[in-house]
TORBA-789527 format. One record per residue (C-alpha): residue in one letter; x, y, z. Coordinates in steps of 0.2 Angstrom, whole numbers, plus 5000, padded with zeros to 4 digits. Layout:
# TORBA-789527
AXYZ
...
//
This chain:
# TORBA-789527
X496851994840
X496051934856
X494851794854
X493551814870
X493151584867
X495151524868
X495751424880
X496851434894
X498751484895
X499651394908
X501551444906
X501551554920
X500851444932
X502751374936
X503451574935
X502551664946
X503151844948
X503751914965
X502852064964
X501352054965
X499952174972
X498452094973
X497751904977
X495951844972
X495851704979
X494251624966
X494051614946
X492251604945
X491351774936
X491751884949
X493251844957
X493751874936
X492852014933
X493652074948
X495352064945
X495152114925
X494652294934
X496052314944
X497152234933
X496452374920
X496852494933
X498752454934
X498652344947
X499752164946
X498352054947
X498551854953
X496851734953
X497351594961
X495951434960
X495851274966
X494951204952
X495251234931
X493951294918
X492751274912
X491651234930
X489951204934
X489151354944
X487551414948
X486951604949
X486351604931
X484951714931
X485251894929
X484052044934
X484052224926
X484952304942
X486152164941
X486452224923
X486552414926
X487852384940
X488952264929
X488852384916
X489152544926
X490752464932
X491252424915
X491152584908
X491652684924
X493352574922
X493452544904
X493452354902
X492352354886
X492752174885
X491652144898
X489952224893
X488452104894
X487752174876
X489752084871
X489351934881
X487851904874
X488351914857
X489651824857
X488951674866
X487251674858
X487051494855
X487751464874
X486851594884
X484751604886
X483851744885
X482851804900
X481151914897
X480151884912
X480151824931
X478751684930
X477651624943
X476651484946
X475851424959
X475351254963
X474451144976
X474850954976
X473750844965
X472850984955
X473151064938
X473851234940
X472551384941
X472951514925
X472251644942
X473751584951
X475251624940
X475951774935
X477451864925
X478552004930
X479052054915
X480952144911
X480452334909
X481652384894
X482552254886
X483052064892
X484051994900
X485451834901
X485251664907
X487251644911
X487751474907
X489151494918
X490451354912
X490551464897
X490351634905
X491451614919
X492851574902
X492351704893
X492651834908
X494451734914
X495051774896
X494351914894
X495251964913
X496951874903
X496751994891
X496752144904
X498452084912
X497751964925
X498851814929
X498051654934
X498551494942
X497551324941
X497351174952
X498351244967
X497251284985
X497751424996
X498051345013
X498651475025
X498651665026
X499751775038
X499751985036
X500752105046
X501652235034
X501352135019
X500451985014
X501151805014
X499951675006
X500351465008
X499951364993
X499551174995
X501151144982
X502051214998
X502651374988
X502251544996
X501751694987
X501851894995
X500752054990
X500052194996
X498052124997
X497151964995
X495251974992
X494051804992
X492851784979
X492751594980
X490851584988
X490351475001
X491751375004
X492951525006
X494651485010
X494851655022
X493251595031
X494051445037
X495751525040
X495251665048
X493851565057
X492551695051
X490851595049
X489351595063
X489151435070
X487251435066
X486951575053
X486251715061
X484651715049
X482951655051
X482851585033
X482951385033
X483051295015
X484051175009
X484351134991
X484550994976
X484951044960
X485750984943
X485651024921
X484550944912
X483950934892
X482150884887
X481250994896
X479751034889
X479351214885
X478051264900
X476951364886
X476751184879
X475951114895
X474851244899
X473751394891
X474151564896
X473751734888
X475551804893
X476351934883
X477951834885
X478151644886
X478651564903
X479951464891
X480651654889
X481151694907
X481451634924
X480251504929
X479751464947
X478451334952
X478051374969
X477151264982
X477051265000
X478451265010
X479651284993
X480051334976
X480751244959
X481751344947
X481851294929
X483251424918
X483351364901
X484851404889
X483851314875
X482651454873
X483451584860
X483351554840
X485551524840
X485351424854
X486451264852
X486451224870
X484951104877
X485351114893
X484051184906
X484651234923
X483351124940
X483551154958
X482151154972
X482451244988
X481251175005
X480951265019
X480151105029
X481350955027
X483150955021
X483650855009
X484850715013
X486550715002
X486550644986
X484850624987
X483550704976
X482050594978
X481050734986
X481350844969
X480750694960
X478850674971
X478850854972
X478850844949
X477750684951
X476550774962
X476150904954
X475250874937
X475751004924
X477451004931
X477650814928
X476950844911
X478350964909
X479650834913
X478950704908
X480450644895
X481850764904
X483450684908
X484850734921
X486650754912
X487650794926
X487750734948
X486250824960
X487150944971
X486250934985
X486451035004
X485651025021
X485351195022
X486051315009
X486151465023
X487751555030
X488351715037
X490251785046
X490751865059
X491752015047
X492052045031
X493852125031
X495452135041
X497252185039
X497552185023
X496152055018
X494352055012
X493051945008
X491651984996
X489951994999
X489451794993
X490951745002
X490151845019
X488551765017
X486851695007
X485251675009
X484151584993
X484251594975
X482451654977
X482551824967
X484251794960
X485051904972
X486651814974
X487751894961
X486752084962
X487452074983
X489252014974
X489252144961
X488752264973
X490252214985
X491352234970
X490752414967
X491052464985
X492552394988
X493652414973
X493852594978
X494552574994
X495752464988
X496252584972
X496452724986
X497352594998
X498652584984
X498552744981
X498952834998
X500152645002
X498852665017
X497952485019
X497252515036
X495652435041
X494752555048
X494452635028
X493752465021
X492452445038
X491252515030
X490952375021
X490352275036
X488852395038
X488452365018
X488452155019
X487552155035
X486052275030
X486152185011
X486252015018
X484752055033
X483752125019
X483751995010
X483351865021
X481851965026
X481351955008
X481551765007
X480851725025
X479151815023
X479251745004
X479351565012
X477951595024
X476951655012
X476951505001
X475551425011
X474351535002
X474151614986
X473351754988
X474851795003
X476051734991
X475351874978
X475252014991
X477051954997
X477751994980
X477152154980
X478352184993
X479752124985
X479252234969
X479152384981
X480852324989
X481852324972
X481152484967
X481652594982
X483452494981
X483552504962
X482752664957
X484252804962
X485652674956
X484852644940
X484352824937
X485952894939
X486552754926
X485252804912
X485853004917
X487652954915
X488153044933
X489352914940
X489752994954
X487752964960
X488052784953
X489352754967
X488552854981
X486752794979
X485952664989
X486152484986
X484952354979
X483652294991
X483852435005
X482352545007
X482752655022
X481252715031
X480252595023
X481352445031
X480352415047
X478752375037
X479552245030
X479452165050
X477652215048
X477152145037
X478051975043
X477251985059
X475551975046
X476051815040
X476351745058
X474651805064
X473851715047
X474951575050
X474251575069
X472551605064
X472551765073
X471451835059
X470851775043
X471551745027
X470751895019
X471251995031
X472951955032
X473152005012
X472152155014
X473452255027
X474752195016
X473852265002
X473952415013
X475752415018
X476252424999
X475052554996
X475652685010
X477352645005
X477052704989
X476152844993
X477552905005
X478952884993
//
């Protein structure tokens, strides 16, 4: 009987087998989720980590397109183990529940206006708050169970690839396959050795970020009065002020919950913060009154992570016989906890090239180049998104008018995935548009950017800059 919470085997971590088709380089979610599917598929599957479990990650919100793919792709390929409804239950006292995309928006010394906050609340049912050192377990067993192989505490250091594939490991020891894919994240291992990264990302978002777990958050329904259907406390909160954003993802907030930790981070667009150093999150809190009353007894239970600018994009995505995955190619911001949907919707496109790769013995590059085109249009959109987001943060009314944008956004790039879900055609689930891209809609995106710059350049008034892009949404609906 498999038992999803176990830990670890490490007996083959000395016995590695010869034979061995593919390498993910990464055992975080979905570099496991990853190779349980193709492992499930009859593929010899090695995950090779430079770290154990369990791991402190972030990417703990999820969203309901993020939900539709990750289920599509676990019935579609049959690894039941996998499904979120699973997960959920099984870590109920782990896990928090997610209702609602909060928003709240502040100015610096004055209580927050109940005009100025807002829920988008989950359309059919809710969805997780992943504490991911538990997670990320649950889906390496889970990938255990499904055949996969994994080795512990050991880099990869160098990759060549010609016919086959020969991978360098820091114990010296070199390991052969057919593939090697990298699900590792920022700090990509085939980014370095195959000298992939931009120099200066090629983006036109700027944050940087500090962010850590804490317990004794206050509840933000116990701060302030609302008449919300659902509670703040009951989703994904974001306190937004000018020039930045503070998230607050609580996995206290479910009635098995055992687990007090709340997840913190603030991303700023003006100043970066300096390593190690959170003070700015801590003047931001202090600044702001109802957020300072939320935090008033909270208390951090693990380091800051902070980084200078949390922005970073490549050159390619895939070569001979090697690919990266979509949040190893690139990111832009947590803001709208896109980070995982872009990997998941890297995992959907590629693990067919690489089944038909095995299939046909054919691994040439020109079949996975379509890729390329994928991450560059999800990661351009994206930072679109997040840049106008970022300028509009100097005003509410923008700010609100913004967000339209982005609900318009998802709904285009959502709609004919998530359809074909609730019809059960799969072959539409794979051919259908990805999250975020909303074809001939795409260039108003840019317009309505260049709105914020004139309001930003008082070209025109306030008003009027939230009036056409009042009307930007509006034609958009009306031609779709």
């Amino acid at each position: 009987m498999f038992e999803e919470y176990s830990t670890y085997s490490y007996q083959d971590s000395d016995n590695i087998p010869n034979n061995i088709d593919v390498i993910i380089v990464g055992s975080g979610l979905v570099g496991s989720f990853l190779s349980a599917i193709l492992s499930k598929q009859g593929l010899r599957v090695l995950v090779v980590d430079s770290t154990p479990h369990p791991k402190f990650s972030v990417g703990e919100s999820m969203i309901p397109y993020l939900t539709a793919v990750w289920n599509g792709l676990v019935k579609y390929y049959n690894v039941d183990l996998l499904s979120t409804d699973k997960i959920f239950k099984d870590l109920a006292s782990r896990v928090g529940v997610k209702e609602n995309f909060g928003y709240v928006y502040h100015e610096e010394g004055k209580k927050s206006n109940p005009k100025e906050m807002f829920q988008h609340v989950n359309p059919s049912r809710s969805e997780m708050h992943l504490y991911r050192q538990d997670v990320d377990s649950y889906v390496v067993n889970a990938a255990i169970k499904y055949g996969s192989k994994f080795l512990f505490n050991t880099k990869v250091t160098d990759v060549k690839s010609d016919e086959e594939v020969r991978v360098t490991l820091s114990n010296g020891s070199e390991i052969r396959c057919q593939y090697i894919i990298d699900a590792v994240g920022s700090n990509s291992p085939l980014a370095k050795i195959f000298d992939l990264r931009d120099t200066i990302p090629k983006v036109k978002t700027n944050s940087s970020t500090c962010y850590t777990h804490m317990i004794d958050v206050e509840p933000f329904d116990n701060v302030i009065e609302s008449e919300f259907k659902t509670k703040f406390h009951h989703g994904t909160l974001h306190h937004i002020v000018e020039g930045g954003w503070l998230w607050v993802i609580p996995f206290n907030n479910t009635p098995e919950s055992t687990n007090p930790i709340v997840s913190v981070g603030f991303q700023c667009s003006k100043v970066p913060f300096r390593r190690n150093h959170p003070n700015k999150v801590i003047d931001l809190i202090k600044s702001l009154p109802d957020v300072r009353e939320q935090f008033k007894n909270a208390k951090v239970v693990r380091p800051w992570v902070t980084e200078p600018r949390i922005q970073f994009s490549s050159k390619s995505c895939t070569g001979n016989r090697w690919s990266i995955l979509p949040h190893s190619y690139g990111f832009i911001d947590p803001l709208y906890s896109r980070g995982l949907c872009t990997a998941f919707d890297g995992i959907k496109a590629l693990i067919p090239k690489v089944l038909q790769a095995f299939n046909n013995n054919d691994f040439s590059v020109e079949q996975f180049k379509p890729l390329e085109d994928l991450y560059r249009k999800l990661l351009k959109h994206n930072d679109d998104l997040v840049y106008g987001s970022y300028l509009s943060f100097n005003h509410y009314e923008l700010w609100r008018n913004w967000y339209s944008i982005w609900n318009l956004s998802t709904r285009l790039g959502e709609g004919p995935t998530m359809d074909s879900l609730q019809i059960g055609d799969i072959d539409n689930f794979f051919k259908n548009d990805f999250k975020g891209l909303m074809g001939r809609h795409d260039d108003r995106i840019q317009d309505a950017i260049s709105v914020m710059y004139e309001v930003q350049n008082e070209s025109f008034p306030l008003e009027q800059g939230s009036e056409k892009l009042e009307n930007i949404v509006k034609e958009c609906w009306e031609m779709s």
